[in-house]
N, C-alpha and C positions, 0 to 999 in steps of 0.2 A: 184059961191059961194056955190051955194048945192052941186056942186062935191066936191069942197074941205070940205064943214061939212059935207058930206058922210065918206069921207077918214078921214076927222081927227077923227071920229067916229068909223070908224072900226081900228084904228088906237088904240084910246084909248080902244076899247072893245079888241083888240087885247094883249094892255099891259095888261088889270085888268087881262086877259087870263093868260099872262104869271107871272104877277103876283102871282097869284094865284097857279099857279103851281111851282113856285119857292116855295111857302111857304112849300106846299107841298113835295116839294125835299128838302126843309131843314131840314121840320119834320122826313123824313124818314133818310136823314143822320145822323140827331142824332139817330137815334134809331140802324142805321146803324153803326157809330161807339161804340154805346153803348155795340149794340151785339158784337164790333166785340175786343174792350178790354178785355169781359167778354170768349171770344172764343181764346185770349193769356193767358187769367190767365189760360184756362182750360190746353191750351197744355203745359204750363208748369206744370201745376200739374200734367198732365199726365207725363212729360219725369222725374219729380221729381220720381213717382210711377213708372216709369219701372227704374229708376233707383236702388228705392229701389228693386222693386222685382230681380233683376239681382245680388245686393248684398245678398238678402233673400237667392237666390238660391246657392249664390258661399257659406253662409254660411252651408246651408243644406250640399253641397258636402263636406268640408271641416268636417260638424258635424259627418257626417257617416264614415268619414274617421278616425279623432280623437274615437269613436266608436269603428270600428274594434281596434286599436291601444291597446285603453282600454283594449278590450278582450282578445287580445294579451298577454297583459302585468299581465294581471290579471286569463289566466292560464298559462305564466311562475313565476309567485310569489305561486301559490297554487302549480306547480310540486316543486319548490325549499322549499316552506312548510311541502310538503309528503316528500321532501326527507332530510330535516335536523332533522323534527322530527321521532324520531324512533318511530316504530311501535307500542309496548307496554310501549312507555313514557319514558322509559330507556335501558339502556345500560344493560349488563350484566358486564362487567367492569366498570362501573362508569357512570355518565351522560357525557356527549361527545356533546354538544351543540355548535352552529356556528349560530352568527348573521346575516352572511351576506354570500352572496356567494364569497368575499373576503375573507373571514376568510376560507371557501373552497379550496380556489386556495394556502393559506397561510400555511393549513394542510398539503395539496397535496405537496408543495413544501419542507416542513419540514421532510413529509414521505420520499418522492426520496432521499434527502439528508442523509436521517436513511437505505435505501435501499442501495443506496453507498455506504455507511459505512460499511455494513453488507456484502455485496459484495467484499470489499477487507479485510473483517475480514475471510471470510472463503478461498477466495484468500491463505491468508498467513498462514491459519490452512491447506490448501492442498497442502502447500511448506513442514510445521512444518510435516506432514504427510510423505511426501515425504522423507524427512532428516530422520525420524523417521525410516521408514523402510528400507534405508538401513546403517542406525546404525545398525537394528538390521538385515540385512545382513551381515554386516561384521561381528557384535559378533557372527554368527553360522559360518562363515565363521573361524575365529579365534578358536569357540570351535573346530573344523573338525581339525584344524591346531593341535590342542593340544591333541587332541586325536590321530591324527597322530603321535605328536613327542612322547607320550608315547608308543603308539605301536613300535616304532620304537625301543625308547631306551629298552623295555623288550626284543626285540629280538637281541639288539645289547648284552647286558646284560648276554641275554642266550647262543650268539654262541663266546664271547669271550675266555670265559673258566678260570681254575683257578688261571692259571699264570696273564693273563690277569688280572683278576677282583684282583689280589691282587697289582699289580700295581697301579690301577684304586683306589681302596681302601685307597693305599696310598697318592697317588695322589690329592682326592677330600679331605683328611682330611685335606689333608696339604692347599688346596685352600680355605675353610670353615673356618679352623679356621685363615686366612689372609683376604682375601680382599672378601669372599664371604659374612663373618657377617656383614662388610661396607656396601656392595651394599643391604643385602636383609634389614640394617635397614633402607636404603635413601629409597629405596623402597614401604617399608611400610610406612616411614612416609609420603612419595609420596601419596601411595593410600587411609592413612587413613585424610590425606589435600582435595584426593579428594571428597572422601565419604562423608563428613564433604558440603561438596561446596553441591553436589549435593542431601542432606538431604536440607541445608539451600533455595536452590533453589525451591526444592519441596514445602517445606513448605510456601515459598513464590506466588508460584504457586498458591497453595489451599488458600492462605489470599487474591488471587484475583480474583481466582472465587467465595469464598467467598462474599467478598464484590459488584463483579456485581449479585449473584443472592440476594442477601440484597438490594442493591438501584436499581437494572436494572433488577428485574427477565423477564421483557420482550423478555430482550437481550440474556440472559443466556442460554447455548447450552448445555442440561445435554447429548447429546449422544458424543458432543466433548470432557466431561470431561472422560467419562465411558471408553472411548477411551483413554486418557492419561494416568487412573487408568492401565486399562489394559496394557499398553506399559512399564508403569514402575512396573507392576507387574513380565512382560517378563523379563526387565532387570534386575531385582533383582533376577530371577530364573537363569539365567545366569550367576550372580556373582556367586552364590552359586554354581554353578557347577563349575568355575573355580575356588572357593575355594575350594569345592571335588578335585576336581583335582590335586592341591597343595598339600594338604593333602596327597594325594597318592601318591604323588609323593615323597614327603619329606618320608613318611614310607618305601616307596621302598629302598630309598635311603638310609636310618638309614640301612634296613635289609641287603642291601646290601655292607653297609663297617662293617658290623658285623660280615657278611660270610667271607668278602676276608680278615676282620683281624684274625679270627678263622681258617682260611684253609690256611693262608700265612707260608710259612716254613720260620722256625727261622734259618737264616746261622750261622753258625761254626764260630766261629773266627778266625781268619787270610782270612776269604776270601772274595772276591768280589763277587757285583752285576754284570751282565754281562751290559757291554758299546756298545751303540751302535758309531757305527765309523762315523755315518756322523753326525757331527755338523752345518752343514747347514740346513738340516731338522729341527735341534733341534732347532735352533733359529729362524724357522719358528714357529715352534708350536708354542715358547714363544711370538714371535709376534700375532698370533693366541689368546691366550688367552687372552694377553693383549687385544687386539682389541673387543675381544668378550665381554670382561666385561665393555669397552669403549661404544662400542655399548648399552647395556642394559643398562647402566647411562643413555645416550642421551636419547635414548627414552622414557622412563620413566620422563625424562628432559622435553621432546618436549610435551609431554600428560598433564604433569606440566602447560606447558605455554601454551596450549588447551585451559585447563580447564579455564586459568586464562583469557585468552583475551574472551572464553564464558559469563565468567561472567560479565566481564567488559561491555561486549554487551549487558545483560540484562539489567545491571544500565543505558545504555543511551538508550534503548529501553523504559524501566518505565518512564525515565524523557522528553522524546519525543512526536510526535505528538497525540491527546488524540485519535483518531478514530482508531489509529492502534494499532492491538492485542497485549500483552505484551506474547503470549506463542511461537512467533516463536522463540527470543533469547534462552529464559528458557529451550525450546525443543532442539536450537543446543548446550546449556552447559551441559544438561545429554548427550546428543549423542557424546558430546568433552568428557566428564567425563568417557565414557562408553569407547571409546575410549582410552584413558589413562588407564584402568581397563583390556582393551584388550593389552596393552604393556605391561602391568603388568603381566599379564599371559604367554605370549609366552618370557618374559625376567624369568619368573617361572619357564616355561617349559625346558626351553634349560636349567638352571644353575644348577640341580641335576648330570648331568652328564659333566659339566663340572671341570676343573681341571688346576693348571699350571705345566708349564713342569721341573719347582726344587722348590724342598720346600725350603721357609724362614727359617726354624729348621737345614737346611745340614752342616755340615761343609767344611770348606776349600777344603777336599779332599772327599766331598761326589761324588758317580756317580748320572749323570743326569738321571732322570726317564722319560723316552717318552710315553706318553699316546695316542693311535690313535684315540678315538674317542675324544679327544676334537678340532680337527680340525673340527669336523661335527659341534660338541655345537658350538663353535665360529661360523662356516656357517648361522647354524640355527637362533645365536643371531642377526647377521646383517642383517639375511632375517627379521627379527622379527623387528627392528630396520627401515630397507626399507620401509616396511608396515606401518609401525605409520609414519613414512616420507610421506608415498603417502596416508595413510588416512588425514593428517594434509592438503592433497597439494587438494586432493580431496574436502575438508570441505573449504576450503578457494576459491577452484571456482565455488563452490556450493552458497556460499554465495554473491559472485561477482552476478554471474545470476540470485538469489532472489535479491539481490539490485539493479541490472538493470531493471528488468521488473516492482520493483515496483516505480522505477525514471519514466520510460515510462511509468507507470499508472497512476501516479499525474499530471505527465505534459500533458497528454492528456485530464484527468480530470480537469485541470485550464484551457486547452484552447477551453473543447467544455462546461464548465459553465459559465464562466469570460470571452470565447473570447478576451485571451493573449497566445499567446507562451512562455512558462518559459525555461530557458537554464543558468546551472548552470557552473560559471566559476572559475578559483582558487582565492585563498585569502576570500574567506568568500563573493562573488559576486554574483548578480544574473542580468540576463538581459533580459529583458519583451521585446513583441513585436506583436499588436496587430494585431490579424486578420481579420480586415478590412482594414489595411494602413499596407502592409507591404513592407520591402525592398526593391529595384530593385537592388540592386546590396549585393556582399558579405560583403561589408565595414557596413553594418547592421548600416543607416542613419537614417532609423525611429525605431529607439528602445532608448529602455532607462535602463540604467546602476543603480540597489542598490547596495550602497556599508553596508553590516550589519556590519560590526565591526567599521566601523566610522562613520555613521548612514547617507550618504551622498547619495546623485541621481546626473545623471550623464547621459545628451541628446545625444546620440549615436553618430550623425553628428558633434558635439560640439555646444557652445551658437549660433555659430553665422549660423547654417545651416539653409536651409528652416523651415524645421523639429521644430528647435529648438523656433523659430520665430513663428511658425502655433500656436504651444500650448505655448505661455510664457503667453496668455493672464489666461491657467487655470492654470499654476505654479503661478503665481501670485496672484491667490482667492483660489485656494484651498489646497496651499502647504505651501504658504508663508504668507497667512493671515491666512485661517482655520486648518493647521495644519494636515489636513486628507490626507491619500495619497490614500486607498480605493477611498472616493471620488473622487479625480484626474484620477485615473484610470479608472472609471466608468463614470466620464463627457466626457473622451475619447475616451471611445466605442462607449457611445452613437454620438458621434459627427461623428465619422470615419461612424459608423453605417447609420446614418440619410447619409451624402455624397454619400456610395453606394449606398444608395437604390434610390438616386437622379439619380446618374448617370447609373443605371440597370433601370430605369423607362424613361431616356432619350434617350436608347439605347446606352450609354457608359459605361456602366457597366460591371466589369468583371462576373468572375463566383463566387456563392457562396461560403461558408468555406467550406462547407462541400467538395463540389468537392476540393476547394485547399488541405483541408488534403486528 
């Protein structure tokens, strides 16, 4: 029994032992899990805190980044500052202010379009140039002519001799007072219709340079005009010599059926003029003369209708396109006028010495008078007559090759601004064809047909081609509801546009326009 109240005794001093120490291990686990809650709020507060500083930091990068941007931005606004404001506040022309560097780019594109302008305006003042000088090549050309045929006819004049020259005497009276007073009145009134054109032209001229140095002195080209003044100073020096010329020529001509009626022997009665026996010559000459005076009509004719299709050119020149100069026509209707002024003279020059081979006065049983130099004046009338032919022929493909080059300079010009090929066809057509989407084949599938006289379009493939199908959706908003066809046009580049550049960026892409033209 004392063994067992030993043991039960170390037994229970053993529990109070463990007792005791459990309490102890519970105390400490509370304090254990106390600390150890307060040791998850911390590390969360800690991953909350790097969390934040991790965004602190992305914002710092980000703030230094927006930073430089600022400075960026804020010296391209102070260079665009110095450079819209002028220097001393204004302009010497006027204030010239630009809100935005849009209204920049808006100048820029206004100026090229004023430089284009300007560029086919001196274009067609270095055609008007060109026409110009060899106008006035030919009028020295024609004066050389006419001072030729008077040299000519004094020495013919001189080595005929008296019988001659009374012949001749007779002869030109007898043509003078018939068909010579006809022709030099159609003549004159020929050149005083032209003089008249080319007074009212001039004066036309000068009411429009006029009015561009009054509204457009910007535009206004005072060394182009000083240049006109002078050309038609030339040519008016030029009339006036071949109306010297006339002059002398007609005095010659008074002094010389003066002579040969003064020194002509009066025949006896009962006798004859001596006959020449070939009558085939004779009705050569009469053919001759006829022809010669036929001839100096026409051409004087032809200089007529010169002058007239010049002027005609200048009326649809004024009422045409507004960028292009109204002095080229103006310049080829004095050069036409000038021209017609040059028939006029060499049809002057030949007709003093001309004559027909029987006067209208003879009777029944007159003899025929043969005169040898009017085979020359007839020669000389048709050379004279050829020449206004081949000036006319000259001036009409002269004007062919200004209207050619300046069709290839529009059409070039619409297709490297507008990115279209324009190509004019008959009946008042035209047929566009952009330069991003163009044809594979010559049936010209992707283009599109205006028709101006019956205000009508017209899909190149027809309605029902790919073509016609690809864009019905912007004939449909922009033709047929909005009524614009610019806009049409322009939704279609850009669309063709945007395509290319998809399929040059996918590597299916052809080559640029530029290389295509």
């Amino acid at each position: 029994m004392a063994v067992i109240r030993r043991e039960l005794t170390d037994q229970v001093s053993h529990i109070r032992a463990l007792e005791a120490t459990n309490r102890d291990q519970l105390t400490e686990l509370r304090h254990l899990r106390q600390t150890h809650k307060a040791v998850a709020i911390v590390e969360e507060e800690k991953r909350a805190l790097e969390r934040k500083l991790l965004s602190a930091q992305q914002l710092e990068q980000e703030l230094a980044e927006e930073r430089l941007q600022r400075q960026r931005l804020e010296t391209e606004h102070r260079a665009w500052a110095a450079y819209l404001q002028p220097a001393d506040g204004h302009d010497s022309q006027g204030p010239q202010e630009f809100d935005s560097p849009a209204a920049v780019a808006k100048a820029l594109m206004e100026e090229r379009y004023r430089t284009a302008a300007l560029t086919e305006k001196v274009g067609a003042l270095e055609s008007e140039m060109a026409q110009r000088n060899a106008d006035l090549r030919s009028l020295a050309a024609d004066k050389s002519e006419a001072i030729a045929e008077l040299t000519r006819l004094k020495a013919t004049a001189t080595a005929a001799g008296d019988d001659v020259a009374a012949v001749s005497g007779d002869a030109a009276g007898v043509f003078n007072n018939a068909a010579g007073d006809k022709s030099r009145a159609r003549l004159e009134r020929q050149r005083a219709l032209a003089v008249r054109e080319v007074t009212y032209l001039r004066a036309q001229l000068k009411a429009f340079d006029t009015e561009d140095s009054t509204f457009h002195p910007e535009q206004f080209d005072q060394q182009k005009t000083d240049r006109i003044q002078e050309l038609e100073a030339l040519v008016d020096q030029y009339r006036a010599e071949a109306a010297q010329l006339h002059s002398d020529l007609s005095t010659q001509e008074a002094a010389a059926a003066a002579a040969s009626a003064s020194a002509a022997p009066t025949p006896r009665a009962g006798t004859k003029r001596a006959r020449r026996s070939d009558d085939d010559d004779d009705d050569e000459d009469e053919d001759s003369g006829q022809s010669a005076r036929k001839t100096r009509g026409d051409g004087a004719g032809r200089g007529a209708r010169t002058a007239g299709r010049g002027a005609a050119g200048g009326e649809r020149a004024c009422a045409g396109v507004a960028v292009k100069p109204d002095g080229g026509p103006r310049g080829r209707q004095a050069g036409d006028a000038g021209g017609a002024a040059a028939g006029e003279r060499r049809a002057a020059g030949a007709h003093p010495g001309g004559g027909g081979t029987q006067g209208p006065g003879s009777g029944p049983g007159a003899t025929k008078l043969r005169h040898r130099p009017a085979v020359g004046v007839g020669g000389g009338a048709a050379r004279g007559g050829g020449g206004a032919a081949g000036d006319g022929h000259k001036t009409a493909r002269r004007l062919k090759e200004v209207w050619a080059a300046k069709s290839a300079e529009f059409k070039e010009a619409v297709e490297s601004t507008l990115g279209w090929h324009v190509a004019f066809i008959p009946n008042g057509k035209m047929r566009v064809e952009s330069v991003y989407h163009a044809s594979q084949t010559d049936a010209h599938e992707a283009s599109i047909v205006f028709d101006g006289e019956r205000g009508t379009m017209k899909v190149g493939g027809g309605p029902r081609s790919a073509f016609a199908q690809r864009i019905d959706d912007q004939i449909r908003f922009w033709v047929r509801e909005k009524g614009c066809i610019p806009g049409f046009l322009a939704a279609l580049t850009l669309e063709f546009y945007e395509e290319q550049a998809r399929n040059g960026s996918s590597g299916g892409g052809g080559k640029p326009p530029e290389d295509e033209r």
